[in-house]
C-alpha positions in Angstrom: -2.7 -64.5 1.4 -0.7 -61.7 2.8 -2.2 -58.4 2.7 0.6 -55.5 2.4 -0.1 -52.2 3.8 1.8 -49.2 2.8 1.8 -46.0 0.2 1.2 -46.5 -3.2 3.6 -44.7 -5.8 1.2 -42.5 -7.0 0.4 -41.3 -3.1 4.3 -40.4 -2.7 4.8 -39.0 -5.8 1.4 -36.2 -5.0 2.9 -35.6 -1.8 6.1 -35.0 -3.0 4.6 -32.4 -5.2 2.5 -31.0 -2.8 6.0 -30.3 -0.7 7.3 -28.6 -3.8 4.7 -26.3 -4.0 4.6 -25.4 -0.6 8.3 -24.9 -0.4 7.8 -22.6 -4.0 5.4 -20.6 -2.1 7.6 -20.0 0.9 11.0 -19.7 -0.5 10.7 -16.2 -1.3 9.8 -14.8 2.3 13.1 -16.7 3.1 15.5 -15.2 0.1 15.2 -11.6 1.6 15.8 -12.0 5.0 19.6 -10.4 4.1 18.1 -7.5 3.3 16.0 -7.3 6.5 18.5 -7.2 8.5 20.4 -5.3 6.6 17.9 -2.4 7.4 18.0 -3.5 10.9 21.5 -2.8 11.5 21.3 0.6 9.5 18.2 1.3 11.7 20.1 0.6 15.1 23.2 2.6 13.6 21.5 5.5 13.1 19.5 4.8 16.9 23.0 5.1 18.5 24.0 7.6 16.4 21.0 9.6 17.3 21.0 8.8 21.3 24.8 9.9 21.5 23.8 13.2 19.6 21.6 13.9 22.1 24.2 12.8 24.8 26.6 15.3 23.5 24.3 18.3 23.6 23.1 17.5 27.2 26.7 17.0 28.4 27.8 20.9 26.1 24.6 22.3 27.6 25.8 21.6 31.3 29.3 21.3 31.2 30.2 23.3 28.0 32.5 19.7 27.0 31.3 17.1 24.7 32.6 14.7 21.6 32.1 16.9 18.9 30.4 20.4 17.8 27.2 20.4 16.4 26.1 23.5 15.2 23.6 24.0 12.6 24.7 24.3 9.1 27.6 22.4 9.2 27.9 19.2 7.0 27.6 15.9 8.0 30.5 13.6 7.4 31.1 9.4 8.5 33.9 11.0 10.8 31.9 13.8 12.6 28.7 10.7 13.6 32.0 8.6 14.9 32.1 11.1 17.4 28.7 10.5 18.2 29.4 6.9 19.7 31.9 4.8 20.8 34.9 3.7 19.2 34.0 -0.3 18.6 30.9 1.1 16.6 32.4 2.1 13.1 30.8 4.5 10.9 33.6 5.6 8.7 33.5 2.9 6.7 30.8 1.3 4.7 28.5 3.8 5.0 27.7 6.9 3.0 26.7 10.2 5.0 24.7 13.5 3.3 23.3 16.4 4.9 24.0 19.0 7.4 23.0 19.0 11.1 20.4 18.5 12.4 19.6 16.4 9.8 21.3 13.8 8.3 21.3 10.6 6.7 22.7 7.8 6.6 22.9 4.6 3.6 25.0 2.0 3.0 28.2 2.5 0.2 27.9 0.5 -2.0 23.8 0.9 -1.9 22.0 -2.3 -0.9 18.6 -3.4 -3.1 15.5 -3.2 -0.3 17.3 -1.3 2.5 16.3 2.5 2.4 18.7 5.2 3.9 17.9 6.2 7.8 17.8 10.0 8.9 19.7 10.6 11.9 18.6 13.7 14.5 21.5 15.7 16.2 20.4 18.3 18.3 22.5 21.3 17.2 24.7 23.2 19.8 24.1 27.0 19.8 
């Protein structure tokens, strides 16, 4: 008599479930990874934006020339931060800008769900 090892249907069936279960469990970690990187790349924007702020008021405080004038008060706007950094990084576009230097922040236009708008530090020029 031959004796036939193997998996019974009922074994591949429970693992099969087992898999589905798992996968449930772990799907949604997975389904908002746009949305993490999403924040990411506002994040980094707004940590270029920032460092070439602070670029521009070292160079105005030593040399009296830099990319744009930052003086207190005066509202921020996508095409004042493109002065802030260089010109294959584009902040006109996409992006909504609010408040007045120093502060300002910086979202996303249209607004992404789960990303948060970024504030953004410009020393002001006095």
């Amino acid at each position: 008599m031959n004796k036939q090892s193997g998996f019974t249907l009922i074994e591949l069936i429970m693992v099969i479930v087992i898999l589905g279960i798992l996968a449930a469990t772990a799907l949604p970690k997975f389904v908002n990874l746009s949305a993490d990187a999403r924040q990411a790349a506002l994040t980094g924007l707004a940590g270029a934006i920032t460092s070439g702020g602070s670029i521009n008021f070292a160079e105005r405080s030593l040399r009296g020339t830099g990319a744009g004038v930052a003086t207190s008060g005066v509202a921020c706007t996508a095409a004042f931060l493109q002065n802030m950094v260089d010109t294959s990084t584009v902040v006109t576009t996409g992006y909504t800008v609010t408040g007045t230097v120093p502060t300002c922040t910086i979202d996303y236009n249209p607004v992404q769900a789960g990303v948060t708008p970024v504030n953004i530090n410009i020393p002001p020029i006095s």
